[in-house]
N, C-alpha and C positions, 0 to 999 in steps of 0.2 A: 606843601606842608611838610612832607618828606626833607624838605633840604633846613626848612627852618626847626623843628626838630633834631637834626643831626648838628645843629650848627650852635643852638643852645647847648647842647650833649657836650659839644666839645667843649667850648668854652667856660664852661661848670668845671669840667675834668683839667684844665691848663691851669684855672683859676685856684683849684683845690690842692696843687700840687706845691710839692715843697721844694723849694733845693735844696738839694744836699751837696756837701764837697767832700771828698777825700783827700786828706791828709797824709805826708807819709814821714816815718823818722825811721830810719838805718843805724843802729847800735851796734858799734863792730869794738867791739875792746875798751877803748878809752874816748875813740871819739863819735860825736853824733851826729847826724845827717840826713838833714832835711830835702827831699827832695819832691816834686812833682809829680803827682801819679801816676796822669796821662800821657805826659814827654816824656820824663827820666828825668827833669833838667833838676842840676841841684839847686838849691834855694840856699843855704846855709851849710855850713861845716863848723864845729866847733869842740873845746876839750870838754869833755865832762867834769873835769872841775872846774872849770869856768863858768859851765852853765850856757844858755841861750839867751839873745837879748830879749825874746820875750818874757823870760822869768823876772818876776817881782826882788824876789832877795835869792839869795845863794843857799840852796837847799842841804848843802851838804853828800850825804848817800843820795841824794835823788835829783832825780832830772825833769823839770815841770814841762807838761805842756798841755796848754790852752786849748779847749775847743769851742768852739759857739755851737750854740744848740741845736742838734740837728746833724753835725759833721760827723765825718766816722774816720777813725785814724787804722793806720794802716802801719803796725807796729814789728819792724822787721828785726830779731835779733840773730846776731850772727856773731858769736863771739868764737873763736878760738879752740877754744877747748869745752870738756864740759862742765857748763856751770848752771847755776838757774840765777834768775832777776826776781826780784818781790815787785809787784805791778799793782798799785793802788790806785782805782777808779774812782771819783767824785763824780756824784750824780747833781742835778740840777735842784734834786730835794734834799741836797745836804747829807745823803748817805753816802757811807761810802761799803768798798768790796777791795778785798784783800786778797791774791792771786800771787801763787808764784808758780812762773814759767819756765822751761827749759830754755837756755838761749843760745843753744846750738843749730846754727840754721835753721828756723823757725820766723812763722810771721803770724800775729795773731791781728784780730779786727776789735776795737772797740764796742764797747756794747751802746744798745739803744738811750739814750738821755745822758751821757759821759760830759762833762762840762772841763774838766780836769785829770790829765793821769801822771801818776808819778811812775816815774821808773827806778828801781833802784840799782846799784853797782851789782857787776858779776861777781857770784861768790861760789864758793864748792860744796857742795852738798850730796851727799851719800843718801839715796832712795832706795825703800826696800819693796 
């Protein structure tokens, strides 16, 4: 009774479970770089004014990238000198959140329901 109990239990808990994947993009100056969480392995390299093949159109200041619902992206900026990025989050309810980040050596994580994030160009900015 013990083992068929414990064997429902599990199976309830395997079954209720999500996947998730992490995502990663590497921001160093001008260009973007997608890579693997778990290896390192790169996946993509590209200019930022060119954009990613998976973007729809050419965003201009910004750099789109796609998530499916559930994913958490792993947003590594590492520009040069210091500057901040404006980081816009689209939610899967059509809101969105407006964020600007430091992007000197910094890595931040996507928040919970993110479907969409924009990144925008390094710019200079005086904090007080």
């Amino acid at each position: 009774m013990k083992k068929l109990t414990l064997s429902v239990g599990l199976l309830a808990g395997i079954m209720s479970a999500n996947a998730q994947d992490t995502l990663c993009t590497y921001f160093t100056g001008k260009q973007v770089i997608e890579f693997n969480y778990y290896t390192s392995e790169i996946i993509s390299e590209v200019d930022f004014k060119l954009g990613g093949e998976n973007q729809d159109e050419y965003l201009g200041k910004y750099y789109e990238i796609k998530l499916s619902y559930g994913d958490v992206l792993c947003l590594d900026l590492s520009d040069d000198k210091k500057r901040v990025r404006k980081v816009i989050t689209i939610f899967f309810d059509g809101s969105t959140q407006e964020d600007i980040l430091d992007s000197e050596n910094d890595v931040y994580f996507s928040p919970r329901g993110a479907t969409k994030i924009l990144v925008g160009k390094p710019k200079f900015a005086c904090k007080l």
